[in-house]
SEMIKOL-207780 format. One record per atom (N, C-alpha, C): residue number from 1; residue in one letter; atom name; x, y, z. Coordinates in steps of 0.001 Angstrom, whole numbers, plus 500000, padded with zeros to 6 digits. Layout:
residues N
(NUM 'a' 'CA' (X Y Z))
...
END
This chain:
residues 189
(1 'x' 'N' (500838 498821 500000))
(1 'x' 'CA' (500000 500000 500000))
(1 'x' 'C' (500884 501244 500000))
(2 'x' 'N' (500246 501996 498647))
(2 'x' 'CA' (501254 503681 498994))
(2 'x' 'C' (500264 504466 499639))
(3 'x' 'N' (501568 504790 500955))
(3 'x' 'CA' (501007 505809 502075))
(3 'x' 'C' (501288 507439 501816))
(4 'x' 'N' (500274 508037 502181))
(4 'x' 'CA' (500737 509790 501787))
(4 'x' 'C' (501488 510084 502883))
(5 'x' 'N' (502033 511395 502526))
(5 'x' 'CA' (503740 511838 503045))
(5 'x' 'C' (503018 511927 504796))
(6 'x' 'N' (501531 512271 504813))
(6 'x' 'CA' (501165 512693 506324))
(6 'x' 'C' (499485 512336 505896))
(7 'x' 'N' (498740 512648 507154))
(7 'x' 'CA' (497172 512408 507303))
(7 'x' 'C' (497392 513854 508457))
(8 'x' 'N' (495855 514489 507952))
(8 'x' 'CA' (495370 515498 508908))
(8 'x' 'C' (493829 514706 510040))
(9 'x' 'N' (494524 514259 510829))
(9 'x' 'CA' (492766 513761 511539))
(9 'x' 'C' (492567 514433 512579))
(10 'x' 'N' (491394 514495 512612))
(10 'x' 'CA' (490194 515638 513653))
(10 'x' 'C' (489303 515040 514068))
(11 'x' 'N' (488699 514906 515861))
(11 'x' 'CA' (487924 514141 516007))
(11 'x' 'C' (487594 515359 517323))
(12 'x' 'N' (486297 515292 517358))
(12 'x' 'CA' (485723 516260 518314))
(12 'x' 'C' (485345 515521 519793))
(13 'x' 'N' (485301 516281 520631))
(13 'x' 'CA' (484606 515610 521897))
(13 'x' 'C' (483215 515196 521894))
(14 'x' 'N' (482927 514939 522983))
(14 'x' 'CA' (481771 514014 522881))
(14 'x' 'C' (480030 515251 523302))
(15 'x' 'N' (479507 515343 522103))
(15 'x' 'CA' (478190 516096 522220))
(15 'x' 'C' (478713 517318 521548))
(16 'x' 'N' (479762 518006 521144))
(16 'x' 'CA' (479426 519579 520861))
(16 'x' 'C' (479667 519597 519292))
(17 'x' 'N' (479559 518701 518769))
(17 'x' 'CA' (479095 519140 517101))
(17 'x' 'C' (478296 517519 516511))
(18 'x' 'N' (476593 518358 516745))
(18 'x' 'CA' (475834 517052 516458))
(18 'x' 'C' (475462 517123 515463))
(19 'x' 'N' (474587 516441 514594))
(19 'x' 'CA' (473884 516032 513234))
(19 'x' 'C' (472857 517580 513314))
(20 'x' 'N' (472630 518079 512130))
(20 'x' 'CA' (471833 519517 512428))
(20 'x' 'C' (472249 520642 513101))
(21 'x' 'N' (473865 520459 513604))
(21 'x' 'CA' (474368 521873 513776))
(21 'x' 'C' (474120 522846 512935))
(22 'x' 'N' (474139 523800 513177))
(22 'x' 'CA' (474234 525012 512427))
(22 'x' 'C' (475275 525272 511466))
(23 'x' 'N' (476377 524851 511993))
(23 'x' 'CA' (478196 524733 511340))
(23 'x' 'C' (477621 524157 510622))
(24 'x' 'N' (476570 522995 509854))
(24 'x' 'CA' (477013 521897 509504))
(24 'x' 'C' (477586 520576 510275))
(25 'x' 'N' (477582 519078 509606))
(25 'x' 'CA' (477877 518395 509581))
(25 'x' 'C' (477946 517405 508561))
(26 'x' 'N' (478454 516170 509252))
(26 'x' 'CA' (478620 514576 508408))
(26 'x' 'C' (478302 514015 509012))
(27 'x' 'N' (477708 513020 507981))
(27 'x' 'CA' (477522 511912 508306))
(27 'x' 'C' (477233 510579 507273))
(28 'x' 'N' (477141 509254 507454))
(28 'x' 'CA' (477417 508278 506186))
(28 'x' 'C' (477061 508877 504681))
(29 'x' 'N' (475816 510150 504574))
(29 'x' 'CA' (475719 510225 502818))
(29 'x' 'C' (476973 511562 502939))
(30 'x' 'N' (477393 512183 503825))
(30 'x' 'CA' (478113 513584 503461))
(30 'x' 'C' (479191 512983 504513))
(31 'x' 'N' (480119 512272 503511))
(31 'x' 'CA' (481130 512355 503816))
(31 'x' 'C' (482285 512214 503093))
(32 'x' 'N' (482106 511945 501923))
(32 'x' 'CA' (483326 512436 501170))
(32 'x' 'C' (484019 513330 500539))
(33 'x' 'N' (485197 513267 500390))
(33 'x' 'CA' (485625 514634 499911))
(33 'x' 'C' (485228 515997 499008))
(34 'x' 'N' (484882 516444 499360))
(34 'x' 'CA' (484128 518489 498392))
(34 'x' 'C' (482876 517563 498827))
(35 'x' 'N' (482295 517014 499671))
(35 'x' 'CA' (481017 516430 499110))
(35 'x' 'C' (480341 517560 500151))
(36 'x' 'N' (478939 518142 500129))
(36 'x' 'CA' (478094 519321 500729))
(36 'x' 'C' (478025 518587 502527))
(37 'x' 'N' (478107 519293 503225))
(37 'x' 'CA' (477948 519177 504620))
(37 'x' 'C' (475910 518410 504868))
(38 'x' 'N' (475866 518039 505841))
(38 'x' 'CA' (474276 517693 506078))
(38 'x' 'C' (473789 519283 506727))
(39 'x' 'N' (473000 519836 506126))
(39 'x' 'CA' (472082 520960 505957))
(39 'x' 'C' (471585 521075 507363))
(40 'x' 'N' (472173 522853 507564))
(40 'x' 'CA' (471345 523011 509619))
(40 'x' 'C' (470141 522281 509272))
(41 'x' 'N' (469112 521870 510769))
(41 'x' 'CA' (468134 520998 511198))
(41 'x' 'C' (467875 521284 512868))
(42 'x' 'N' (467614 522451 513462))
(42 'x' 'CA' (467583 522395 514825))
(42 'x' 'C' (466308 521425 515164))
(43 'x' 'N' (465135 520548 514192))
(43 'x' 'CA' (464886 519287 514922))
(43 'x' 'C' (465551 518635 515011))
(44 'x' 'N' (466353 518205 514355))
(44 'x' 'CA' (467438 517036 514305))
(44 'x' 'C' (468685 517117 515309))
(45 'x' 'N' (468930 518610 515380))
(45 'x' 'CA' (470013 518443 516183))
(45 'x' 'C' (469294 518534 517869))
(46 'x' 'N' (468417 518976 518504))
(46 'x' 'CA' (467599 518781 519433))
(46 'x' 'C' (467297 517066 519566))
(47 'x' 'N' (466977 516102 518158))
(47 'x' 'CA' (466842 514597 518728))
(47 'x' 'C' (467735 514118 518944))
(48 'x' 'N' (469010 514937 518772))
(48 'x' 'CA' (470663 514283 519064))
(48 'x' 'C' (470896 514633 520585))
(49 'x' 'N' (470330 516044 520751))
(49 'x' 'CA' (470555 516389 522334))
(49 'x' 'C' (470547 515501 523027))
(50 'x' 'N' (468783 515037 522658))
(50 'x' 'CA' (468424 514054 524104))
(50 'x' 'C' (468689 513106 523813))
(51 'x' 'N' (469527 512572 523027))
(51 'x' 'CA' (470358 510843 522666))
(51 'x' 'C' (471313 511057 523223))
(52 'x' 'N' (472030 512121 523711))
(52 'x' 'CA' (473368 511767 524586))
(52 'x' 'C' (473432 511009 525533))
(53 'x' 'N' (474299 510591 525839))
(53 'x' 'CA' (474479 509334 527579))
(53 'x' 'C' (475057 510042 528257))
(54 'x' 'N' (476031 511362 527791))
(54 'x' 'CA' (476228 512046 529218))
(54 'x' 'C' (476107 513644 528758))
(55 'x' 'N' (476549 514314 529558))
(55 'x' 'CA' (476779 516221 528927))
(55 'x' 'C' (477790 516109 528488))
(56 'x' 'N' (477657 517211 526941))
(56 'x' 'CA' (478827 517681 526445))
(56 'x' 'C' (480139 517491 526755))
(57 'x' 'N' (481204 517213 526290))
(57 'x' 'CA' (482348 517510 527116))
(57 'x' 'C' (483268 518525 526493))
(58 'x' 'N' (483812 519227 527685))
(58 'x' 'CA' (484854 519995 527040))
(58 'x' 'C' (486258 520049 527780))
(59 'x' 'N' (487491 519780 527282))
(59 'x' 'CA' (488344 519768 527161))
(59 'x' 'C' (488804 521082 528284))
(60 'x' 'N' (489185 521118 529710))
(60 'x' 'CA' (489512 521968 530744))
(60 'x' 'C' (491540 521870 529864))
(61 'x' 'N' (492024 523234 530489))
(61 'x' 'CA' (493378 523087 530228))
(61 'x' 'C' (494252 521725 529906))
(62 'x' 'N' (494173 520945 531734))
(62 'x' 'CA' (495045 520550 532236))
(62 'x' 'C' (494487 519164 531164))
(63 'x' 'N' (493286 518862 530915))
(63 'x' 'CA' (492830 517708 530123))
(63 'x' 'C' (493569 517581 528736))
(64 'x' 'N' (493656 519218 528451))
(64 'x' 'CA' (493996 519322 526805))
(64 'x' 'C' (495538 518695 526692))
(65 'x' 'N' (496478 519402 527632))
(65 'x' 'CA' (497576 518928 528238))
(65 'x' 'C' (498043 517726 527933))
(66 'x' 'N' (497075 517307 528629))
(66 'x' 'CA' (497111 515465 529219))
(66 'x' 'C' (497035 514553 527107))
(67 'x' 'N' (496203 515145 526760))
(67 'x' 'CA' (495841 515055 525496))
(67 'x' 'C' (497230 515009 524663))
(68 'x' 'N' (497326 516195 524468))
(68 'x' 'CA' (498343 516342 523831))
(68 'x' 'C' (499708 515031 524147))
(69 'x' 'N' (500144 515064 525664))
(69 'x' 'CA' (500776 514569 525664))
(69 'x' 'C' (501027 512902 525406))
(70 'x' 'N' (499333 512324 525658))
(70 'x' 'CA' (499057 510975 524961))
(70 'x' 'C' (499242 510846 523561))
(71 'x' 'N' (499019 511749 523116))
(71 'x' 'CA' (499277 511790 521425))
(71 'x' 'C' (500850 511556 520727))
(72 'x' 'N' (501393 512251 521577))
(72 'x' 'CA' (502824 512296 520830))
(72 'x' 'C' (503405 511406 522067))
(73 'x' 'N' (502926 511079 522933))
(73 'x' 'CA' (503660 509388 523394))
(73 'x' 'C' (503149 508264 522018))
(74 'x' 'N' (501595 508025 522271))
(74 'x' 'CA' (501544 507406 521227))
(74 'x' 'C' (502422 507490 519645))
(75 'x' 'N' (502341 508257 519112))
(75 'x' 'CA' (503466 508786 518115))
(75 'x' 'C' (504590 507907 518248))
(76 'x' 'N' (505567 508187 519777))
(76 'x' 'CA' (506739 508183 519754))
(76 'x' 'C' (507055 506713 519816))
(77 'x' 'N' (505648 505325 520878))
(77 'x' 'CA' (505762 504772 520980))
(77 'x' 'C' (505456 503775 519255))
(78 'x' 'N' (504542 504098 518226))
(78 'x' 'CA' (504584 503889 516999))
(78 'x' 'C' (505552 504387 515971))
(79 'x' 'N' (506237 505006 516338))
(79 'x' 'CA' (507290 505547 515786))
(79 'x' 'C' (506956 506151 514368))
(80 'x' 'N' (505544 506802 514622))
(80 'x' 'CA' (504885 507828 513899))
(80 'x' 'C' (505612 509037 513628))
(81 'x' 'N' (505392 510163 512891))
(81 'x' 'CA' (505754 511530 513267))
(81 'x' 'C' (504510 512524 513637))
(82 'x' 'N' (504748 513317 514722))
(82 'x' 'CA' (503636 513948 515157))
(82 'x' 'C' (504386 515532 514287))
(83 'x' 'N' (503469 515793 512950))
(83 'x' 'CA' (504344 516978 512664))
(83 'x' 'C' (503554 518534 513581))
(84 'x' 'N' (502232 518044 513769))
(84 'x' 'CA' (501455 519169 514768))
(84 'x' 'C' (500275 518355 515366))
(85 'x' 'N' (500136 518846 516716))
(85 'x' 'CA' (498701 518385 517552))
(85 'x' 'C' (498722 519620 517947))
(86 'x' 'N' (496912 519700 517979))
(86 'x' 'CA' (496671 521011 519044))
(86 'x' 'C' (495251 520451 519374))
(87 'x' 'N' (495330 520497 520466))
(87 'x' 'CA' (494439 519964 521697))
(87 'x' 'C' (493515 521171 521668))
(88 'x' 'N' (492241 521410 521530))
(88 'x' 'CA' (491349 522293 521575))
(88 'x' 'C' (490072 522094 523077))
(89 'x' 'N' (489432 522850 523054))
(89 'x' 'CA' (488347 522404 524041))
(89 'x' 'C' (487547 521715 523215))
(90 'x' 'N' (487190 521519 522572))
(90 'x' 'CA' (486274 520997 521747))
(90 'x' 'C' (486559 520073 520702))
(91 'x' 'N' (488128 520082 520175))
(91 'x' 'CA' (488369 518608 518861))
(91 'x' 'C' (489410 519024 519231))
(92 'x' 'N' (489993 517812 518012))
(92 'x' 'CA' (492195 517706 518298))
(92 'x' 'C' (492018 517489 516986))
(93 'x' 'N' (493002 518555 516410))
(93 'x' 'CA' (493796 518440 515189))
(93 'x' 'C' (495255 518055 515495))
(94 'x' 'N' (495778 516475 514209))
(94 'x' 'CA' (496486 516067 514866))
(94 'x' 'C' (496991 516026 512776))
(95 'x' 'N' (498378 516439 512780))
(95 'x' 'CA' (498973 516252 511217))
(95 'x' 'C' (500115 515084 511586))
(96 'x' 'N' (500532 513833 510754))
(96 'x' 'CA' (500923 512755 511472))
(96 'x' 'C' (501274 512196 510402))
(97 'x' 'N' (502197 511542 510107))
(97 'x' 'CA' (502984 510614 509360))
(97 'x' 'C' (503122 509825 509582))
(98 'x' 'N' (502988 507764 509245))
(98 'x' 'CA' (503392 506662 509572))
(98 'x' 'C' (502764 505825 508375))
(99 'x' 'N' (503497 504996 508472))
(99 'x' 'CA' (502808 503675 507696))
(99 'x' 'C' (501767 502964 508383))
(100 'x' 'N' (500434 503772 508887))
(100 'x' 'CA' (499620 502800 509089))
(100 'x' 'C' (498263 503604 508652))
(101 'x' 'N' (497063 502803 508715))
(101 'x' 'CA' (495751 503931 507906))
(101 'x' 'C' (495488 504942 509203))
(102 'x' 'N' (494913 505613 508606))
(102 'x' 'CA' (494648 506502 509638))
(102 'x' 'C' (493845 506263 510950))
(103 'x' 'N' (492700 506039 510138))
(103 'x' 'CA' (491113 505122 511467))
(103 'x' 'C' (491909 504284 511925))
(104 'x' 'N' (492727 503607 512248))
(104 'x' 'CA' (493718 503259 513116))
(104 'x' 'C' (494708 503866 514118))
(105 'x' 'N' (495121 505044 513430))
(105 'x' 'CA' (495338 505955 514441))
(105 'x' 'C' (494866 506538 515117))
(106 'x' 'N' (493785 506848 514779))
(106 'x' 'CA' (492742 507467 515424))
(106 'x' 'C' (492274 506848 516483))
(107 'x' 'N' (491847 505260 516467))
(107 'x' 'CA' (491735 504667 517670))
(107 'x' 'C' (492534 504830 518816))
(108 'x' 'N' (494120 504628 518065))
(108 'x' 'CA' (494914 505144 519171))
(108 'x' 'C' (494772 506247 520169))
(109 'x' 'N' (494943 506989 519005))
(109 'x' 'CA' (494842 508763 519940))
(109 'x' 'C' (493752 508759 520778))
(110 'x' 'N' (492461 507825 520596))
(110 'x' 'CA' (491712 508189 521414))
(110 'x' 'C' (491468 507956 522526))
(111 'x' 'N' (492273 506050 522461))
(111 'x' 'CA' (492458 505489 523824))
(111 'x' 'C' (493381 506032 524330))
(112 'x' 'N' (494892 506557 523900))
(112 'x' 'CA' (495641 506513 525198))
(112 'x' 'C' (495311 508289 525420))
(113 'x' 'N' (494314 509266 524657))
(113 'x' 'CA' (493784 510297 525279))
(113 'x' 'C' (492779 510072 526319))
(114 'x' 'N' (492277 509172 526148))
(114 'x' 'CA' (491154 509310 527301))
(114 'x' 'C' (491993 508883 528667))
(115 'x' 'N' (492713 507459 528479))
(115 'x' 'CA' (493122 507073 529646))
(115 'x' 'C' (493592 508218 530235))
(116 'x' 'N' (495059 509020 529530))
(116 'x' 'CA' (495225 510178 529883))
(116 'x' 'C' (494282 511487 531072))
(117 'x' 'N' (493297 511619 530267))
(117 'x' 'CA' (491972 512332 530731))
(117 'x' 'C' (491709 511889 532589))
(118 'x' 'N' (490968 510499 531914))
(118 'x' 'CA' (490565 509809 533267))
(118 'x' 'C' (491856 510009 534592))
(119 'x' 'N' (492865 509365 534193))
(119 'x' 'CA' (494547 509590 534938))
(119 'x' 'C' (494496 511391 535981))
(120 'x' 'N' (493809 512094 534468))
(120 'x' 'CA' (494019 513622 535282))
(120 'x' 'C' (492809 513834 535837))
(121 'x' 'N' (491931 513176 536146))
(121 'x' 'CA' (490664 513181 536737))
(121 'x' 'C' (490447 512305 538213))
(122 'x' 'N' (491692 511538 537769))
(122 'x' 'CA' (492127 510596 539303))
(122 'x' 'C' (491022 509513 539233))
(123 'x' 'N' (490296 509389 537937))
(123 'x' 'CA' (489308 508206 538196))
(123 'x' 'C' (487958 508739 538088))
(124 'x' 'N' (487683 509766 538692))
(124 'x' 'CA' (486690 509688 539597))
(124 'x' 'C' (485604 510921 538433))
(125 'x' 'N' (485302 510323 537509))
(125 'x' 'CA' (484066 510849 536615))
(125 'x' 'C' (483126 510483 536206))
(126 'x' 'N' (481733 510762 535985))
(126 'x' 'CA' (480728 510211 535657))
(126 'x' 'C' (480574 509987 534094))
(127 'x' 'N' (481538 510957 533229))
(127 'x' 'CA' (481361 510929 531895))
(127 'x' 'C' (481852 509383 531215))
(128 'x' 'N' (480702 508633 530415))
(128 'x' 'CA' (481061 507427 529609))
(128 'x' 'C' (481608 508029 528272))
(129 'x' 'N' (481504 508604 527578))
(129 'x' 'CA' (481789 508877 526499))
(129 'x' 'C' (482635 510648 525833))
(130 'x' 'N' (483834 510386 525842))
(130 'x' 'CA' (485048 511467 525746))
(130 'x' 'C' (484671 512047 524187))
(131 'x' 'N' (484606 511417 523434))
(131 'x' 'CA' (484795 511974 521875))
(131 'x' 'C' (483511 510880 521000))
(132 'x' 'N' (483469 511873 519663))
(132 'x' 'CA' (482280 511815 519278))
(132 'x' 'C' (483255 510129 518242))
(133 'x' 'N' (482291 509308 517410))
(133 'x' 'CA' (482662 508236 516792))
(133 'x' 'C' (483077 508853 515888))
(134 'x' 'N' (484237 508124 515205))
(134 'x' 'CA' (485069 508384 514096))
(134 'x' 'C' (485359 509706 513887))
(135 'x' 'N' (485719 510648 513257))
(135 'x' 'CA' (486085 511742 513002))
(135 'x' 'C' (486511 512469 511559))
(136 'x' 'N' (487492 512981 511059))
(136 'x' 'CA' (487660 513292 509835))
(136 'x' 'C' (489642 512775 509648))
(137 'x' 'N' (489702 512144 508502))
(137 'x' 'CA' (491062 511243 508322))
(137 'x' 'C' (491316 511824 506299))
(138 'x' 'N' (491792 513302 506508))
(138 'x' 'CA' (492129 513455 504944))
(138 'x' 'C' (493953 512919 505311))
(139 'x' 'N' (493951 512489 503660))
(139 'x' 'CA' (495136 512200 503362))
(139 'x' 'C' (495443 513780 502743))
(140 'x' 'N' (497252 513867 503092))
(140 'x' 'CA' (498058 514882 502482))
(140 'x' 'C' (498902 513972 501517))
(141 'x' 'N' (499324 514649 500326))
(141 'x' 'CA' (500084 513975 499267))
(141 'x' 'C' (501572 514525 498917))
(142 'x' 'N' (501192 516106 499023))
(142 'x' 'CA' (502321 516721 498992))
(142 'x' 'C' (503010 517739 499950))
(143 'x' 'N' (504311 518705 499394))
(143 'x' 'CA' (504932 519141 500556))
(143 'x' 'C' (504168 520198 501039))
(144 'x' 'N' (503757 520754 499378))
(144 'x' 'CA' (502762 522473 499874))
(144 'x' 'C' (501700 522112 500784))
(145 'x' 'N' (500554 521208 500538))
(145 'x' 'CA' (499640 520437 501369))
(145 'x' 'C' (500281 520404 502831))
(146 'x' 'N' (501234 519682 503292))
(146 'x' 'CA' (501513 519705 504311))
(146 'x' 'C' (501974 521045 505131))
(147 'x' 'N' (502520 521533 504084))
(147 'x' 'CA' (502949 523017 505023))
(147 'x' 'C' (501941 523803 505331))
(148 'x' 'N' (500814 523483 504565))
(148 'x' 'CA' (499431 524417 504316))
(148 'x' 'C' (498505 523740 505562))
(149 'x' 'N' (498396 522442 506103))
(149 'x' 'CA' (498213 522163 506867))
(149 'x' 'C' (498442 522051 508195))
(150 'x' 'N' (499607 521952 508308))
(150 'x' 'CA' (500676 522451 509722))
(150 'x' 'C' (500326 523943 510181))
(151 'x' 'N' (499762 524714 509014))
(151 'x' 'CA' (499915 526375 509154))
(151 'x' 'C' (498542 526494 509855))
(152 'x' 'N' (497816 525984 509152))
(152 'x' 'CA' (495994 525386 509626))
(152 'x' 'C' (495725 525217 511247))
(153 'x' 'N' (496704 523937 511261))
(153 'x' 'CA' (496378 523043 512870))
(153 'x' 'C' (496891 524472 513901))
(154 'x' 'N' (497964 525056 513465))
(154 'x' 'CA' (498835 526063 514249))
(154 'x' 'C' (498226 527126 514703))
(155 'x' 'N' (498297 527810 513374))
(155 'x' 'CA' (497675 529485 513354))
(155 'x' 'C' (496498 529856 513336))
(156 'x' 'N' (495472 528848 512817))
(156 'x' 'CA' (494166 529114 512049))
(156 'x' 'C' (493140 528761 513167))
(157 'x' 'N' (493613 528176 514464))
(157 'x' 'CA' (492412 527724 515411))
(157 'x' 'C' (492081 528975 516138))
(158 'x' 'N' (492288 530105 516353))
(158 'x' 'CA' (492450 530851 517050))
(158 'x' 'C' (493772 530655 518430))
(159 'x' 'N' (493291 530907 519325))
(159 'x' 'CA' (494612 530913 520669))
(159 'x' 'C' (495027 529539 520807))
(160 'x' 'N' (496086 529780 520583))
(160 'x' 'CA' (496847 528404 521507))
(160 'x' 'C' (496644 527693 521906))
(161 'x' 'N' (495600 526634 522128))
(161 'x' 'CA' (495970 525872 523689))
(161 'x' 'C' (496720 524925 524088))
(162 'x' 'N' (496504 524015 523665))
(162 'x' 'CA' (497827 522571 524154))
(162 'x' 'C' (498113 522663 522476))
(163 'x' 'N' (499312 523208 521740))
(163 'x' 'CA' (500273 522442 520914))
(163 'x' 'C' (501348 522092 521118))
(164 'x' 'N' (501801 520616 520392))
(164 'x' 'CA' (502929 520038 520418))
(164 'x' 'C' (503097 519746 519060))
(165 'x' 'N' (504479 518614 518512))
(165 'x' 'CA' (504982 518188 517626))
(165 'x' 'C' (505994 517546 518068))
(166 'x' 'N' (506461 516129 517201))
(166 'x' 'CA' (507756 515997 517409))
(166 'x' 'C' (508696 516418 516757))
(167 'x' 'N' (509890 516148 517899))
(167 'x' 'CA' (511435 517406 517502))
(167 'x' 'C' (512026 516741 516514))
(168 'x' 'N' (512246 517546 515549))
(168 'x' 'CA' (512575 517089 513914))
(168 'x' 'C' (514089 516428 514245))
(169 'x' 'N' (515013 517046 515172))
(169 'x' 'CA' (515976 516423 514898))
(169 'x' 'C' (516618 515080 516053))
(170 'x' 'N' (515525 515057 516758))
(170 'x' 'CA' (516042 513573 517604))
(170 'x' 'C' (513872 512648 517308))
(171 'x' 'N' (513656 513294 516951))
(171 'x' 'CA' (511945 511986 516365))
(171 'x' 'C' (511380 511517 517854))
(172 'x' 'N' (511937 512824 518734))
(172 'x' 'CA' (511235 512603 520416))
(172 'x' 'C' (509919 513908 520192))
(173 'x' 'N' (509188 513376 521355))
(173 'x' 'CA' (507893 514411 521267))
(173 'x' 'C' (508731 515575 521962))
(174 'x' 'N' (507787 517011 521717))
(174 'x' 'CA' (508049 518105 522484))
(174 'x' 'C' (506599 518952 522192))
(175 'x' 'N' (506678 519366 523560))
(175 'x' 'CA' (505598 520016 523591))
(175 'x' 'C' (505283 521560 523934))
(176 'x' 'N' (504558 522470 523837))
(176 'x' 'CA' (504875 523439 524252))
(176 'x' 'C' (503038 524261 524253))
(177 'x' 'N' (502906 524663 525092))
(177 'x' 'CA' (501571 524773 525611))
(177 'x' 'C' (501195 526027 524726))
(178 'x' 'N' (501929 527317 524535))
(178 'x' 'CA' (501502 528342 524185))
(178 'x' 'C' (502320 528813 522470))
(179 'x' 'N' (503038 527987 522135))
(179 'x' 'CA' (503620 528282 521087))
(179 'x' 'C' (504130 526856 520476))
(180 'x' 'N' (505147 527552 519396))
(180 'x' 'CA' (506479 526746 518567))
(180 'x' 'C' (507266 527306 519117))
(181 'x' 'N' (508508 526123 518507))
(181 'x' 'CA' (509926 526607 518841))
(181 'x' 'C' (510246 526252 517134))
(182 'x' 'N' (511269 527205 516815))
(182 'x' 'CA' (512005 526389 515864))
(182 'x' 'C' (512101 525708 515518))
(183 'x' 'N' (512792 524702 516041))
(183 'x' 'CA' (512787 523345 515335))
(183 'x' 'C' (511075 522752 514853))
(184 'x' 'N' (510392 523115 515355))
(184 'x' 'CA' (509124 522739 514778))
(184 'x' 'C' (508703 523211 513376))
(185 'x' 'N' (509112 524095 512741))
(185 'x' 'CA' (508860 524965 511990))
(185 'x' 'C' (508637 523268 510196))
(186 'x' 'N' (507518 523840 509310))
(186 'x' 'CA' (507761 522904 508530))
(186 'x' 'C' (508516 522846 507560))
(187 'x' 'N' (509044 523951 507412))
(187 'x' 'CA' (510517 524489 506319))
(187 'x' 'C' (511243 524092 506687))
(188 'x' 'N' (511387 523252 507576))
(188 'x' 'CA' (512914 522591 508292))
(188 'x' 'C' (512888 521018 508055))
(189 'x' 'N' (511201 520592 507420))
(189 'x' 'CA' (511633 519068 507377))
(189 'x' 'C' (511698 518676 506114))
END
């Protein structure tokens, strides 16, 4: 199988972007690529309300943190490249390189994020369900793509909150809560 140079995947928490948002959504007929979002529906997104099993969740600092840092363990322990994560209150954009499919990674990130989560919660939460099922897994092909994406996950979310990447020149995670450093930069890989 030929793998692209990286994958951009995004997977939101659990309840804050349902079927009939306003943003838009996906779902099995709208989900492929340029394909039209599923059309606002505040009935629809109201019968999603009351289908939840728990409240919304959102992503507190120290959670996003915790996040981040499951991600680029995972990474380091697959010997992935994490070229950007940014831990949001609400989804994780994660740009990532490896020989494996993505919806596979994705499983990852999600288990050793939650354990993570739970770990900084000491156990003791009522929430069953962290993140919404499956998420979004585009393939990148080329270099502009990737730089255009890295620039995306970085600059384009608004503020900061938990980003990391791994360090281009030893393929260890590094993290940094409110910025980049240099070596992160994607003109350098």
């Amino acid at each position: 199988m030929k793998y692209p140079i990286a994958y951009h995947i995004t997977f939101t928490t659990y309840g804050n972007w349902l079927h009939g948002d306003e943003r838009g959504s996906v779902n099995k007929e709208h989900n492929r690529y340029s394909s039209a979002f599923v059309n606002p529906n505040s009935g629809l997104h109201r019968k999603e309300q009351i289908a939840l099993k728990n409240p919304p969740f959102v992503l507190e600092q120290s959670q996003r943190e915790a996040v981040l840092k499951a991600i680029l363990r995972v990474c380091e322990f697959r010997r992935w490249f994490a070229h950007a994560v940014h831990a949001r209150s609400s989804h994780v954009h994660i740009v990532v390189s490896g020989e494996e499919k993505p919806e596979k990674m994705m499983v990852n990130f999600k288990a050793y994020a939650t354990r993570m989560i739970r770990k900084c919660n000491n156990e003791q939460t009522t929430i069953r369900k962290y993140w919404t099922r499956h998420g979004s897994t585009k393939y990148i092909w080329t270099k502009e793509s990737l730089v255009s994406t890295i620039k995306y996950v970085r600059d384009e979310q608004g503020k900061i909150m938990a980003f990391g990447a791994t360090d281009n020149q030893r393929g260890k995670k590094q993290e940094s809560k409110t910025g980049v450093t240099d070596n992160q930069s994607p003109e350098r890989q």
